[in-house]
C-alpha positions in Angstrom: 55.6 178.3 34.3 53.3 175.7 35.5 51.7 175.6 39.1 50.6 171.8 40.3 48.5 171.8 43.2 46.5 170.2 45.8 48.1 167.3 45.4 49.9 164.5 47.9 53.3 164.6 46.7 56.2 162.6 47.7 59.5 163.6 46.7 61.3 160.2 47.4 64.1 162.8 48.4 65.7 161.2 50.9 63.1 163.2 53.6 59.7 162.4 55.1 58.2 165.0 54.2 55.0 165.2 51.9 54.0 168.6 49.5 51.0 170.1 48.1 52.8 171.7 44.9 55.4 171.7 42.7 56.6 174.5 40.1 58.1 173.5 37.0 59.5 175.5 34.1 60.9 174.5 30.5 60.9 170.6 31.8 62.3 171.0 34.9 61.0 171.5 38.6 61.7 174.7 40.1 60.5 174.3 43.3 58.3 171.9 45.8 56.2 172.9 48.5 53.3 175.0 49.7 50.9 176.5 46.7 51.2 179.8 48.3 54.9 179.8 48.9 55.7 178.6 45.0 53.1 181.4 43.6 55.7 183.9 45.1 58.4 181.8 43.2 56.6 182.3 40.5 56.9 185.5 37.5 55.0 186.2 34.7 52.3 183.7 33.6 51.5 180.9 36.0 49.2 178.3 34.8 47.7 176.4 37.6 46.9 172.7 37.6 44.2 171.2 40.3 45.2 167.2 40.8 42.1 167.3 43.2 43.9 165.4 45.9 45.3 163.2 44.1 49.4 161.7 44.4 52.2 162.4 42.9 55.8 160.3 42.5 58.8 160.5 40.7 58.7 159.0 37.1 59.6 155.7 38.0 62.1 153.8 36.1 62.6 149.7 34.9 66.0 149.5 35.2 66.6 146.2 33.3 64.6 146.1 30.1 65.0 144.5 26.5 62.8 147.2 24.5 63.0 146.2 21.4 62.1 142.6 22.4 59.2 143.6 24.9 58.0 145.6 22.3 57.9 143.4 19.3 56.6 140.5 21.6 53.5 142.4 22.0 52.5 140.8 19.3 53.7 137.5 19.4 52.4 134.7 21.4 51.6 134.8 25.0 53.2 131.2 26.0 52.8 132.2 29.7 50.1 129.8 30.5 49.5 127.1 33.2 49.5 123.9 31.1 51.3 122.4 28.0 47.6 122.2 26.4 47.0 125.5 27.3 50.1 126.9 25.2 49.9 124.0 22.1 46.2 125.3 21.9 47.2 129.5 21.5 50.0 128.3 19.1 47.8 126.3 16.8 45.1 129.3 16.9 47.9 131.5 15.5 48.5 128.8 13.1 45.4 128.9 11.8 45.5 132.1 11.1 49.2 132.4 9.2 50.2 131.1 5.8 51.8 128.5 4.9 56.0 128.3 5.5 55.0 131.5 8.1 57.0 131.9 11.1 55.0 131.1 14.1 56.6 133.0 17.2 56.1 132.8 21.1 57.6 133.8 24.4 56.7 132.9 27.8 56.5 129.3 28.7 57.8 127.2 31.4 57.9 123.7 31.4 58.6 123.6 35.5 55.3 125.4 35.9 53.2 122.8 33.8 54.0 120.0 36.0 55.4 118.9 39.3 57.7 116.5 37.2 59.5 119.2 35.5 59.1 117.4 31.6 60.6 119.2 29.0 57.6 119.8 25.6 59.2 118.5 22.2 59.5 119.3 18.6 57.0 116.8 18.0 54.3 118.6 20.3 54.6 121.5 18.2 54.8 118.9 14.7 51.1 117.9 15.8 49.6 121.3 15.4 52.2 123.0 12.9 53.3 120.6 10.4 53.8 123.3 7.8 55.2 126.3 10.1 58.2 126.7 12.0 57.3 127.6 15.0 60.0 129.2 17.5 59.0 129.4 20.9 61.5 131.0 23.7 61.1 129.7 27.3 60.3 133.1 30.0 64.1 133.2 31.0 65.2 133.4 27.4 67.8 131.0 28.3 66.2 128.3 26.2 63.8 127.5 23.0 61.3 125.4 22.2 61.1 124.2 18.2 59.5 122.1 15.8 61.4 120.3 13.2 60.3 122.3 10.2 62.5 125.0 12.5 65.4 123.1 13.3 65.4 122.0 9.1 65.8 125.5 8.4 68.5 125.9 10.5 69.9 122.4 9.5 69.9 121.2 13.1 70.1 117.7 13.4 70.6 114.9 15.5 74.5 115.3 14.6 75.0 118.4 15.0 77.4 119.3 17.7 76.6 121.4 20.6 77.9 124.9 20.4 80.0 126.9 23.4 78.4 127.3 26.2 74.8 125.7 24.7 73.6 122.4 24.5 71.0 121.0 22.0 68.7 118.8 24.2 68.7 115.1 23.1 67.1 112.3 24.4 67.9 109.0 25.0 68.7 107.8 21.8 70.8 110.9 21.0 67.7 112.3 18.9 67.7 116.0 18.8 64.2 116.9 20.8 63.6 120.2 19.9 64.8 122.1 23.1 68.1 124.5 22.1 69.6 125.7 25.6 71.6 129.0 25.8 73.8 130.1 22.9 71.6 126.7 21.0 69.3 128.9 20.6 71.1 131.0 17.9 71.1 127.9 15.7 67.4 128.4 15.1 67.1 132.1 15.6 69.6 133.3 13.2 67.1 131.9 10.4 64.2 133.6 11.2 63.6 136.9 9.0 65.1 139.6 11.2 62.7 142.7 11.7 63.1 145.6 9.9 65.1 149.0 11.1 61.2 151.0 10.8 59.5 147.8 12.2 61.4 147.6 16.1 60.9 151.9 15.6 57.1 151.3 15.2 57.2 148.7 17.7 58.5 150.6 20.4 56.7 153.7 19.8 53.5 151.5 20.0 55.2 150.2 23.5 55.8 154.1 24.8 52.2 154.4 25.9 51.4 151.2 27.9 54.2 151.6 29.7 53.5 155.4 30.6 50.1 153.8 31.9 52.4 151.5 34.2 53.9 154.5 35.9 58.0 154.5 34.1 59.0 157.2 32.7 62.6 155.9 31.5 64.1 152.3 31.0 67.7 150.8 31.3 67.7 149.0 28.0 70.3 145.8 27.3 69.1 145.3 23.5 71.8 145.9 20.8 72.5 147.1 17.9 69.3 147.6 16.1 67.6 148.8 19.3 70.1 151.9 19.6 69.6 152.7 16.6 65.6 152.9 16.8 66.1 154.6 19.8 68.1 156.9 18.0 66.1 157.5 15.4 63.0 158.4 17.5 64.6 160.4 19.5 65.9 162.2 16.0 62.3 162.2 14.7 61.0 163.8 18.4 59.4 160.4 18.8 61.5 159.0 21.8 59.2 159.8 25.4 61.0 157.7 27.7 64.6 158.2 29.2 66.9 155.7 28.0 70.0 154.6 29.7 71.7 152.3 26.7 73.9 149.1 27.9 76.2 148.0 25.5 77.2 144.3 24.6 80.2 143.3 25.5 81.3 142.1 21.6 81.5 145.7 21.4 83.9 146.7 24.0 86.9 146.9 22.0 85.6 149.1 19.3 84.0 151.4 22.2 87.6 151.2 23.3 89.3 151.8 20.1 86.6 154.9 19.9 87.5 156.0 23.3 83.4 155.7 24.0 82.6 156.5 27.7 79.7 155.8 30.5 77.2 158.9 30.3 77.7 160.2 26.7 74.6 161.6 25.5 72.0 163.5 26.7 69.2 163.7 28.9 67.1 161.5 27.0 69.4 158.8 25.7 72.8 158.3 26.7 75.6 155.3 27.2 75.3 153.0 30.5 77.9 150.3 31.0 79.3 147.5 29.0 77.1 144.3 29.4 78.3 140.5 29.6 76.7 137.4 30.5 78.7 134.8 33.3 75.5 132.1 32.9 72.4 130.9 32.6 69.1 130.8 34.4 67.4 129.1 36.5 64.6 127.5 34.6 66.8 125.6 31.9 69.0 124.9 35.4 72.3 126.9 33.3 72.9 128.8 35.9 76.0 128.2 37.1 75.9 126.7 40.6 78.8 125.6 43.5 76.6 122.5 44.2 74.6 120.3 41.8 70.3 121.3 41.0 68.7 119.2 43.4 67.2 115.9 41.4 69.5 116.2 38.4 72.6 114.5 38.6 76.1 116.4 39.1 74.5 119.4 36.3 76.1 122.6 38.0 74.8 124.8 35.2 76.7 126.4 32.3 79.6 129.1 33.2 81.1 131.0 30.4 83.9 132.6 31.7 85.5 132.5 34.6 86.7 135.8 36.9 89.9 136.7 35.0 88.6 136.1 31.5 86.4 138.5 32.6 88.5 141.0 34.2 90.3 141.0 30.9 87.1 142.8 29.5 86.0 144.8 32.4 90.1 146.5 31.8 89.7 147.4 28.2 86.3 149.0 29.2 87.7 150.6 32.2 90.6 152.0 30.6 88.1 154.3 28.7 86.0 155.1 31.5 83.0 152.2 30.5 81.3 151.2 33.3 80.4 147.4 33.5 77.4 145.3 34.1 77.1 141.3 34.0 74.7 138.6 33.9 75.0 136.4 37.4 72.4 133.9 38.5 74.0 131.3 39.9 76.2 131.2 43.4 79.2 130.3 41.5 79.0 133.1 38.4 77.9 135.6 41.1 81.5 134.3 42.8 83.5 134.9 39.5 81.8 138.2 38.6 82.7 139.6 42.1 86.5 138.3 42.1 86.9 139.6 38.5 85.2 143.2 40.0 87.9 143.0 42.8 90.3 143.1 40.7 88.9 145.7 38.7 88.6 147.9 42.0 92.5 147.4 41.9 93.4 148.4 38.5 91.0 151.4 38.2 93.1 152.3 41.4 96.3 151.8 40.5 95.9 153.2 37.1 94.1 156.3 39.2 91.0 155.6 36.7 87.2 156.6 37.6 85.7 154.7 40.4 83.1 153.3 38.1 79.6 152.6 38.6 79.7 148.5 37.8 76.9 146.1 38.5 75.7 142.8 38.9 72.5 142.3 36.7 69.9 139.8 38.6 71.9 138.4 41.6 69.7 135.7 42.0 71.7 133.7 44.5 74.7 134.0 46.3 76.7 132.1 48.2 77.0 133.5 52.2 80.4 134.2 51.9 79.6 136.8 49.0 76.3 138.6 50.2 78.4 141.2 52.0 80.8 141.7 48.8 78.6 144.2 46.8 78.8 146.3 49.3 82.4 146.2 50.2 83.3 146.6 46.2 80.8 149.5 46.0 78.9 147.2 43.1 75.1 147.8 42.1 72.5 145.0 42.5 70.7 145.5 39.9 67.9 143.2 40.7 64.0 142.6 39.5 61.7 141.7 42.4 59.2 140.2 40.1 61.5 137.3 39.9 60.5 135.8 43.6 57.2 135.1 43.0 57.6 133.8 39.6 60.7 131.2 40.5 59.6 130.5 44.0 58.6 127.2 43.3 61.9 126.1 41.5 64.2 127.7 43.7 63.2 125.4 46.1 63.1 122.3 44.1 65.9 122.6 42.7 68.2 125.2 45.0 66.4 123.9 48.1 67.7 125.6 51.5 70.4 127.6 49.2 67.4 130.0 48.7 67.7 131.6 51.7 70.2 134.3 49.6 68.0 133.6 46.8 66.2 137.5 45.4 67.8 138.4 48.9 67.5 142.6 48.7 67.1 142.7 52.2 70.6 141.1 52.9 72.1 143.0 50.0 70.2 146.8 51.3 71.2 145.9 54.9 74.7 145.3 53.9 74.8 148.9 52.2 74.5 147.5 48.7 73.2 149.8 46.2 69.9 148.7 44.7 68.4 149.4 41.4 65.2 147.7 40.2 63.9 146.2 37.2 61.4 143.8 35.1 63.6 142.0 32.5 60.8 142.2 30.3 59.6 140.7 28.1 61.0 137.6 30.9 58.7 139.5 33.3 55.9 141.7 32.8 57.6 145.5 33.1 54.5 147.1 35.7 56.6 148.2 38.4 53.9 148.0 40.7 54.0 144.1 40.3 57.5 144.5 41.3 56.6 146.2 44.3 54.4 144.1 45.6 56.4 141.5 45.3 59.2 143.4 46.8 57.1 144.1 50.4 55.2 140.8 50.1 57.4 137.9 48.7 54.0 136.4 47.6 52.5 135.8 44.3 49.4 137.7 42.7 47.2 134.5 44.5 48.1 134.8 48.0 51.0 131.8 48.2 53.0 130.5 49.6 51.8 132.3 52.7 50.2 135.7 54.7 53.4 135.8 55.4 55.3 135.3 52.0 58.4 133.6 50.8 62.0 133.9 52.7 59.5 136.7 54.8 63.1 138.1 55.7 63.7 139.6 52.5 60.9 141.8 52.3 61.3 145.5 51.6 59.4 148.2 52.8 57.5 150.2 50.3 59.6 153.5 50.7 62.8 151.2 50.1 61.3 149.4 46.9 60.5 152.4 45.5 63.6 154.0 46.3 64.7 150.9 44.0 62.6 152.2 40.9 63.5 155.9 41.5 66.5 157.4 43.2 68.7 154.0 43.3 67.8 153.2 39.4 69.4 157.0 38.7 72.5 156.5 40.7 73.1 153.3 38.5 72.4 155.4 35.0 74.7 157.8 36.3 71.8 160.4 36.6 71.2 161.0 40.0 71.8 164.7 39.2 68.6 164.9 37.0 66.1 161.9 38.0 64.6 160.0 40.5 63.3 162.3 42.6 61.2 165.2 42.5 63.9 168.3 43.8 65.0 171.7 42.2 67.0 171.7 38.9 65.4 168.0 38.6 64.0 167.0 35.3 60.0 167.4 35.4 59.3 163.6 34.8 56.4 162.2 37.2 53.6 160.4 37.3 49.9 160.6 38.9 48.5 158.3 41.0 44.0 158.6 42.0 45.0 156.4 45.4 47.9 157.2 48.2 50.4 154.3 47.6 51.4 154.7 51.4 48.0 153.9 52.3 47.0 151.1 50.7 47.0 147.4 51.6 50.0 145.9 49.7 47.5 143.5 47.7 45.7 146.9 46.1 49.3 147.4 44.3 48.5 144.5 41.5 45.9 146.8 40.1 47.6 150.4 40.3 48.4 151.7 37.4 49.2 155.4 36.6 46.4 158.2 35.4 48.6 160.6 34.2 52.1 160.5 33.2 54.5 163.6 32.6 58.1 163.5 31.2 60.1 166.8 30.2 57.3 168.3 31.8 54.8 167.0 29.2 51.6 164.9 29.7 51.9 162.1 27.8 49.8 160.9 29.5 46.1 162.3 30.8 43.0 161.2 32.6 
């Protein structure tokens, strides 16, 4: 048995209260309280830990990830920068550094952020600095890519080649391809570049494990496919995997999960099935996201919808009917519409068929119309939401949504309204530090102080208890694991982390820079200062 004391612990059970202890035993908590009440828990050998004061939280948990993407794009470009020069400038020093024919790789940039005028970059940008690479560059929403024409040669793109569903390839005036693929577009390009190897994305994520212990998670919803399950799988075969995985599903798959009679919460405690995941839209950014009313400044565009409600009830039924739980991509007011009628009706048939009432959610929820913010809650649906959003689409919310942002990244409306809430980064779209998310969660404000003291939509703000109640407790409830995680509580799994300040006493700014200095899972340090 281990003894952890003097210590400021907070159980995030549900109670106010704060501990000094906490007795765990073969990777799971026994007990929290007083050190002198646990000792007489304890039997046989007790080793006793001093954290010197310091505080202790639940593991805390992103519960919208892409691993295998965020970990491979550790090593690609950083495209996150506040000028097109800025970014043409890291791509050709990555070019000079690559053979010839290589495949030059990037994620991270946005156009709206270079320039009050919004102006798309273009192939030729990139034909300047790379005339003998492709160069593939995906835009921080991953709704849209930036190429150069060696890339779009590869993938025979031209200036005839038709648009595919639900994608556009960007031309310009003179019907010349430019070098911007929006939504499924993308896949044109991408599907020629050399796919990464099985041991490659295992590597890659095992690299990954350990920064992200440092930012405090100990587990990750992940919506990758195929050949991130199987890493996963294979780590956690090899005694590699150190994270709790919840594993979403795409929805391509649903009818062979139903043909194999596959259900939500197969697995075990360290990797196990989530929900079915489809995609209604867009994003903002690439202004895809599929809207009632036009993007302010551009014409009649009301974004890209793929589906509407009972297309995709159609797929939430053939989940449903094997007990798959289901989770779907909703930016815009309009897809966030569909994907709540389509859920109504699901609420009926699970009913009337006397299925499971099923754990469903909306992934993002970035704007709703007023007549919907109240229906998550009446449906019993999971916003699964990523606070880290706000600060970053501030800016083009309100050009381009203008005073529809009020019920834009609204948690407040949807927490007040008895929504659950589970919180996330999106990474690699967002960096996956929780703590960034929770200060944007109680602040509305970005890392330099704007828009204001008193933030963005102030409304909408979160205490910190609630946030993190978002990375702990509500992110279990959506995995289905509420019975094992996100809080620290008897029979609980012993995953936690170590923080040297009080987070409850801090000024909210003093979150940018918190970071854990130890990190247990199963009871484990995997993490030690």
């Amino acid at each position: 048995m281990k003894l952890i004391h003097n210590a400021r612990i907070y159980p995030l059970d549900g109670s106010v209260k704060m501990a000094s202890a906490i007795l765990l035993d073969g990777g799971r908590i026994l007990a929290v309280g007083e050190m002198q009440d646990l000792e007489l828990l304890a039997h046989g050998r007790l080793d006793k830990e001093d954290m010197n004061g310091r505080t202790i939280l639940p593991g805390l948990t992103d519960a919208h990830i892409h691993i295998q993407h965020y970990a491979l794009s550790l090593a690609r470009i950083d495209c996150e920068t506040k000028s097109r020069q800025e970014c043409l400038e890291r791509v050709a020093e990555r070019v000079r550094k690559a053979r010839p024919g290589e495949w030059i790789l990037g994620h991270g940039w946005n156009h709206n952020e270079w320039s009050l005028d919004g102006k798309w970059p273009t192939a030729g940008d990139l034909d300047a600095i790379a005339p003998n690479n492709p160069v593939y560059l995906t835009v921080k929403s991953l709704h849209a890519a930036w190429a150069n024409n060696a890339a779009l040669k590869l993938a025979n793109v031209t200036d005839d080649t038709p648009d595919p569903k639900n994608g556009a390839i960007q031309r310009d005036a003179s019907g010349r391809a430019t070098g911007i693929l929006l939504e499924t577009a993308m896949q044109l390009v991408a599907d020629v570049i050399p796919e990464p190897s099985l041991s490659t994305i295992e590597t890659a994520i095992e690299k990954a494990q350990p920064i992200l212990w440092k930012m405090g998670l100990t587990g990750i919803h992940d919506f990758d496919r195929r050949d991130a399950f199987m890493a996963l799988q294979n780590l956690h075969a090899a005694g590699k995997l150190k994270l709790r995985v919840n594993k979403n599903l795409p929805v391509e798959s649903v009818q062979q999960a139903n043909d194999l009679g596959l259900r939500t919460g197969f697995g075990n405690d360290w990797l196990w099935i989530g929900s079915v995941k489809a995609f209604m839209d867009g994003a903002l950014g690439p202004h895809t996201a599929a809207m009632f009313q036009p993007y302010l400044g551009d014409g009649e565009n009301r974004g890209i919808l793929n589906m509407d409600g009972e297309e995709l009830f159609e797929l939430c039924r053939k989940a449903a009917d094997v007990g798959l739980s289901m989770t779907v991509h909703a930016i815009g007011d309009r897809a966030n519409h569909e994907v709540l009628n389509a859920y109504q009706q699901l609420r009926n048939y699970e009913k009337e068929k006397g299925l499971r009432h099923l754990r469903h959610r909306i992934e993002h929820v970035q704007i709703l119309h007023p007549d919907d913010a109240p229906r998550l809650a009446q449906l019993n649906v999971i916003a699964s939401m990523q606070p880290i959003h706000a600060p970053s689409d501030m800016s083009a919310a309100d050009r381009f949504w203008g005073e529809r942002s009020a019920l834009a990244y609204a948690w407040r409306t949807q927490l007040d309204h008895g929504a659950p809430l589970a919180f996330g980064s999106d990474a690699p779209i967002e960096s996956p530090n929780p703590f960034l998310g929770l200060h944007a969660a109680v602040t509305r404000r970005r890392t330099d102080g704007s828009p204001s003291a008193d933030g963005w939509y102030p409304e909408q703000k979160l205490t910190l208890t609630e946030a993190l109640s978002a990375y702990t407790v509500g992110a279990a409830y959506a995995a289905n694991a509420e019975n094992r995680l996100g809080k620290l509580a008897p029979n609980h799994l012993a995953d936690l982390i170590v923080l040297d300040q009080d987070i409850f006493s801090l000024d909210p700014d003093e979150l940018l820079d918190m970071h854990a200095s130890a990190t247990m899972i199963n009871g484990e340090w995997v993490l030690e200062s």
